[in-house]
Kinemage of the C-alpha trace (Angstrom):
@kinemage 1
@onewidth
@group {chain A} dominant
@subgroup {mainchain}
@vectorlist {calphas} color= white
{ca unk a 1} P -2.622 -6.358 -0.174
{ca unk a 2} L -4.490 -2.981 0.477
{ca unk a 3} L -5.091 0.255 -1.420
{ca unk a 4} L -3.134 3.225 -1.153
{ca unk a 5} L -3.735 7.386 -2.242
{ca unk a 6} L -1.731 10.077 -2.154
{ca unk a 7} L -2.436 13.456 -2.818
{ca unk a 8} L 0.412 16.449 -3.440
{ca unk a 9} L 0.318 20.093 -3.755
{ca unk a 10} L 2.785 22.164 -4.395
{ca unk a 11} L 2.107 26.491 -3.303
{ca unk a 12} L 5.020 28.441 -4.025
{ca unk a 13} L 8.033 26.918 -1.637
{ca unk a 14} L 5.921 24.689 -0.212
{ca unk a 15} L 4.968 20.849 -0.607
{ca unk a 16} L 2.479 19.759 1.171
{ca unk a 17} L 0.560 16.517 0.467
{ca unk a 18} L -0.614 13.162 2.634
{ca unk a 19} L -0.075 9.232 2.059
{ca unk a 20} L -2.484 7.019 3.304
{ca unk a 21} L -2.587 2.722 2.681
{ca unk a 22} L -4.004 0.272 5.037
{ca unk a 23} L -2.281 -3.691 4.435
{ca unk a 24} L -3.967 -7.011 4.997
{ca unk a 25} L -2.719 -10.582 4.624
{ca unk a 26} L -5.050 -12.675 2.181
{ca unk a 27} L -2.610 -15.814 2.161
{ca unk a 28} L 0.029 -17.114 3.730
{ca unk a 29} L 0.654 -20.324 5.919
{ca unk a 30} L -2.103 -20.564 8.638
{ca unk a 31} L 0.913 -20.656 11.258
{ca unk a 32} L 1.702 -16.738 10.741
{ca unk a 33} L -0.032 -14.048 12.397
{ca unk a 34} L -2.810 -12.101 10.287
{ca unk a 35} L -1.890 -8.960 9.156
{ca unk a 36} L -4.160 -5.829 9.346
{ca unk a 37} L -1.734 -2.368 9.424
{ca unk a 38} L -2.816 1.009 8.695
{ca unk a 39} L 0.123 3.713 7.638
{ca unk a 40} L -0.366 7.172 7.051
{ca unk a 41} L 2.179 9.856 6.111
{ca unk a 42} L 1.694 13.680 5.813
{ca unk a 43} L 4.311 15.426 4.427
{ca unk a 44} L 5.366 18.933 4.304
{ca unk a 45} L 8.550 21.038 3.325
{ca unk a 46} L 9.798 24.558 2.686
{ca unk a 47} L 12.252 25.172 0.417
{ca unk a 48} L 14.498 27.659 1.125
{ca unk a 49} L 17.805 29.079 -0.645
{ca unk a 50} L 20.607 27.893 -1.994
{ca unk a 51} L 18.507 24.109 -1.906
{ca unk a 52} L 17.999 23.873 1.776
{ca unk a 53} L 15.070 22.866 3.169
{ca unk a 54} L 13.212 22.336 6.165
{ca unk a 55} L 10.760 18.798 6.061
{ca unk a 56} L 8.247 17.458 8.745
{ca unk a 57} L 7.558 13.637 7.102
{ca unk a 58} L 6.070 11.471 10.161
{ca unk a 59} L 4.873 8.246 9.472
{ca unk a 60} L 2.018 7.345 11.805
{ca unk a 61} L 0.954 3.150 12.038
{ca unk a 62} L -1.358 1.468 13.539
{ca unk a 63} L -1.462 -2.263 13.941
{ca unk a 64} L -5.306 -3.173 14.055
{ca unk a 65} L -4.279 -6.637 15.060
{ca unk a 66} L -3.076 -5.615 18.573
{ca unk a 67} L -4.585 -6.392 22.007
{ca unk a 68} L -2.265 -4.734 24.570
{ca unk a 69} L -3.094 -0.964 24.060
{ca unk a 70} L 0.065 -0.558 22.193
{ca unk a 71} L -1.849 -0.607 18.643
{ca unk a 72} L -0.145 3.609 17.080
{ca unk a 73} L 2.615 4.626 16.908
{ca unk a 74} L 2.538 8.720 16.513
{ca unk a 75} L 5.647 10.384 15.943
{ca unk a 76} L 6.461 14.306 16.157
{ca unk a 77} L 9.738 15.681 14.635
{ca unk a 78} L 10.983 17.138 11.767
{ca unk a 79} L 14.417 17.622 9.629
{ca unk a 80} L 16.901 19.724 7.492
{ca unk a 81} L 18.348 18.574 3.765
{ca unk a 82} L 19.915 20.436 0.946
{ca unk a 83} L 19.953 19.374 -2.909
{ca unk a 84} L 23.625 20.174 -4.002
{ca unk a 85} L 26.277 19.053 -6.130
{ca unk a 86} L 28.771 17.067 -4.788
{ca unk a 87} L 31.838 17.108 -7.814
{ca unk a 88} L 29.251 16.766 -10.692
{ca unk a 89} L 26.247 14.274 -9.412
{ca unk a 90} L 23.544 16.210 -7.594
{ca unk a 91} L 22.280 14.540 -4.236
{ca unk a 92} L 19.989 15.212 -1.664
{ca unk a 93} L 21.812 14.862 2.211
{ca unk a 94} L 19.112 15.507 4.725
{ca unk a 95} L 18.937 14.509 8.567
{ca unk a 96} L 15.172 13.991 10.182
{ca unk a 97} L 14.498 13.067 14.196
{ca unk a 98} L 11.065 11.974 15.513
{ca unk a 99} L 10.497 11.012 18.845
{ca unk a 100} L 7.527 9.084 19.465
{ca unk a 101} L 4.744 11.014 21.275
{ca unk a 102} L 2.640 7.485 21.526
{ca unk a 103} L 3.803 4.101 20.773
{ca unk a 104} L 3.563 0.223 21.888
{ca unk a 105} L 4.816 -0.740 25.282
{ca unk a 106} L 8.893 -1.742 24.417
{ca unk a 107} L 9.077 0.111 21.259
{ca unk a 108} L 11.248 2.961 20.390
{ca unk a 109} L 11.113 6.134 21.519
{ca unk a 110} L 12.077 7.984 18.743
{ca unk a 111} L 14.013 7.471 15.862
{ca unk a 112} L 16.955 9.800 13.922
{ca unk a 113} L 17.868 8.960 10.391
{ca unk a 114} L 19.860 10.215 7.760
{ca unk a 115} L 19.890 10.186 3.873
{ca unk a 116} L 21.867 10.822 1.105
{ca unk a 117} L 21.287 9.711 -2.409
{ca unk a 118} L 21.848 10.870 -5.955
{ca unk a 119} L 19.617 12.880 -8.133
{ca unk a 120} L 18.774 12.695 -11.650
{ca unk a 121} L 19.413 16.067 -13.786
{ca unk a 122} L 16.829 17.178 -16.023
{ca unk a 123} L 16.584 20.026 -18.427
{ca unk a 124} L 15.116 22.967 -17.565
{ca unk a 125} L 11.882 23.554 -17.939
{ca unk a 126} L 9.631 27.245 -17.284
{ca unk a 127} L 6.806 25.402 -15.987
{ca unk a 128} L 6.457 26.256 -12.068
{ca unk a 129} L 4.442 23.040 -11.548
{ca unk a 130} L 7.029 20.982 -12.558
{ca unk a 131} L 7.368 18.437 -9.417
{ca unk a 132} L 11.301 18.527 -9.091
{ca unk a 133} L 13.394 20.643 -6.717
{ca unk a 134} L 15.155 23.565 -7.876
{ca unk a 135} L 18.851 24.769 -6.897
{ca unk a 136} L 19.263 28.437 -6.717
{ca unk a 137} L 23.040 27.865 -7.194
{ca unk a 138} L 23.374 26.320 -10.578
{ca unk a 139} L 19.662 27.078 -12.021
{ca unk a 140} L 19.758 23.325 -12.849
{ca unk a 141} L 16.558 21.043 -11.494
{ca unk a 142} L 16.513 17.733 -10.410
{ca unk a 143} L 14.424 14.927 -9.910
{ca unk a 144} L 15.859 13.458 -6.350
């Protein structure tokens, strides 16, 4: 159990916002390990046209529980996507890679990932706030 924030902007092509929670055990058989982990994610991407986009996610930890000087782990990378229609369902395809500028002795380091999942269509809307991702090819938005 732990709080968590997050706070989002959104200038132009950009978004741009920051995810912060720290975890702590409060039960749990006396066996297991407590559990004290920070986790905080900035975010950042730039759409661009034709629904690519360029993202920089990270997710930096930190395990307040460790003793051997391997407590962060502080990845740098960054990724490429595109919101498009693939016969009629929208998805978002994107591949990220981080390598792992600090991290615990034995750990990865780095990590590459891909994703791919399906969007929800939504009417359109004139409202330039509106937090959903817009393809230049169809004038369509979706909520992905």
């Amino acid at each position: 159990m732990g709080p968590s924030a997050v706070v989002l902007e959104q200038p132009g092509k950009w978004t741009i916002g920051i995810l912060v929670n720290n975890l702590w055990s409060v039960a749990g058989h006396s066996n297991l390990p407590d559990v004290n982990q920070f986790l905080i994610q900035y975010f950042i991407n730039y759409n661009l046209k034709k629904g690519w986009y360029l993202t920089w996610q990270p997710t930096l930890t930190a395990n307040w529980q460790a003793t051997n000087g391997g407590r962060w782990i502080v990845p740098m990378g960054g990724g490429v996507g595109r919101i498009m229609r693939l016969g009629f369902q929208p998805v978002n395809i994107g591949l990220q890679f981080y390598a792992n500028a600090v991290h615990p002795p034995g750990a990865s380091p780095g990590v590459c990932g891909c994703k791919s999942y399906s969007c929800t269509q939504r009417s359109r809307r004139s409202d330039a706030r509106d937090p959903v991702a817009k393809n230049a090819d169809t004038g369509s938005r979706f909520l992905c």
